[in-house]
Structures are given as C-alpha cells and as structure tokens.
N, C-alpha and C positions, 0 to 999 in steps of 0.2 A: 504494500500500500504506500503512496505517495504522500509523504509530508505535504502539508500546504506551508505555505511561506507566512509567516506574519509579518505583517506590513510593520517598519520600524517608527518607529516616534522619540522625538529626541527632546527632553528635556533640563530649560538651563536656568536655572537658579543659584542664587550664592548661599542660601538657607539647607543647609545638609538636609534638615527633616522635612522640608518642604521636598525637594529634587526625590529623596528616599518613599516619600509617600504617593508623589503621579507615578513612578517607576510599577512601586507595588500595586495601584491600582489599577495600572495601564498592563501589566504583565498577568492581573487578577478578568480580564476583561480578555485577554487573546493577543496580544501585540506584543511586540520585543520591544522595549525601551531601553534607549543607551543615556545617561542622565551627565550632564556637565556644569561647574559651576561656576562658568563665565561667558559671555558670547565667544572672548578670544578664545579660550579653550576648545570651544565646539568648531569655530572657524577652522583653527589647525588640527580637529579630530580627523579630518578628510569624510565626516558623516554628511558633512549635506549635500553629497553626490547620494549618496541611499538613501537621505531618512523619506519617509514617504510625509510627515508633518510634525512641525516645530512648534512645540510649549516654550513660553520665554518668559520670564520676568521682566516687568518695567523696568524697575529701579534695581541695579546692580551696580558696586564699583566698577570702574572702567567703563565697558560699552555698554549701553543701556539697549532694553530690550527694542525699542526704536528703531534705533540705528543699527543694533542686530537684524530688525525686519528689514529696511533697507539692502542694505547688504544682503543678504539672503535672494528677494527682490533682483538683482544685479545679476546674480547666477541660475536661480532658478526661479522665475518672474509665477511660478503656478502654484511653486509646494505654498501649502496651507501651513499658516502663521495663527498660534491662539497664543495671545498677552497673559499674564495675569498681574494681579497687581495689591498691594496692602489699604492702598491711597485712592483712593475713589476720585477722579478729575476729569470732569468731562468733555476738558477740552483735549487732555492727552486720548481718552478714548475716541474723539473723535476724528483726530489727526491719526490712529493707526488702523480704523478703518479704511477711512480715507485712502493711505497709504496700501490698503489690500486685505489688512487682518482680518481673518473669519470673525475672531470676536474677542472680548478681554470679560476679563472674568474679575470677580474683585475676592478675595481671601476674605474669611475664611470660604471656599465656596465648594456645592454642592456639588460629589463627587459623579454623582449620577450629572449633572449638567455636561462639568469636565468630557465625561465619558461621551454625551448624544454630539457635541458640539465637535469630537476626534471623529468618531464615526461618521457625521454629515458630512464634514470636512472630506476624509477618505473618498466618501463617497459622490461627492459635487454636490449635493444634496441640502436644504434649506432645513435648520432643523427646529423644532418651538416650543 
C-alpha cells in the first residue's frame, strides 16, 4: 500500500511553546510540520521550496512576520501565508491581507479555527 504524502506546513515563531503546540496540533490533524523560530531561520531552512503553507508570527525579533510574507511572496507568489498575532491591530491585519494572507489569527486562538483556515488554504477553498 502506498503512503500518501502529507502536505508540509511550516511554522515560525520565537515562542518555543507557541511553534511546539501548531506543530502538535498540525501533526495531531494529518500534516508534517517542520516549526522554526525566526523568519531568517526558515529562509535558510531551504523549506519554502516544499512547504505547501506558512504559519508566521507578527511580531518576532528581527524579521517580522510581514516582511517574512513578503519575501515568501517574491518566490512563491501562491503558497498560502496565515499570520498570527498577541496584539490585535487592525491596520497590521489589514495590510497583510492586503499583501495576500489567507488570514491572521489573534492568540490565544481557537485551535479548531487554526486547523479549517490550513485546510481551506490547502485546499483554495473559502473557509467560515
């Protein structure tokens, strides 16, 4: 019988237990996640040739999740970008829709959301 491939999902936060708990949830749901704790980091992982969609933190030292979207953007204009964030701003959220993101999420946030919002994503699909 033939494996099926899990679609991979990369996750980047500077909060260990943050990055440690989309990981376990996203590997508890059917997906590989490879989790990193910087935009630079994930940059020189060589993962955003595979990942099939990126979780990202706003607010991180150095590159912020932003300017990670960006850049991501630049190479692969399609993969699916979901924000999350501590700081509820409605103008940062609407600058990274704008910018392309599926969606941003605001911590503490509901893991079932997390979960429909990767799967729409995956899938091109509108989710509610």
């Amino acid at each position: 019988m033939a494996s099926e491939v899990m679609p991979l999902v990369a996750a980047v936060d500077d909060d260990f237990r943050v990055r440690e708990s989309i990981a376990s949830l996203l590997e508890s749901a059917g997906y590989a996640a490879l989790v990193f704790s910087s935009a630079e980091e994930f940059l020189q992982s060589g993962t955003l040739a595979t990942a099939m969609c990126v979780i990202s933190d706003v607010r991180m030292p150095g590159m912020d999740g932003i300017e990670l979207q960006r850049r991501i953007r630049l190479e692969r204009p399609r993969l699916p970008v979901i924000l999350i964030s501590a700081h509820y701003n409605p103008e940062i959220r609407q600058k990274a829709i704008d910018e392309g993101a599926v969606d941003v999420l605001y911590k503490p946030f509901d893991a079932g959301d997390l979960l429909k919002i990767v799967q729409s994503a995956l899938t091109g699909s509108r989710w509610e």
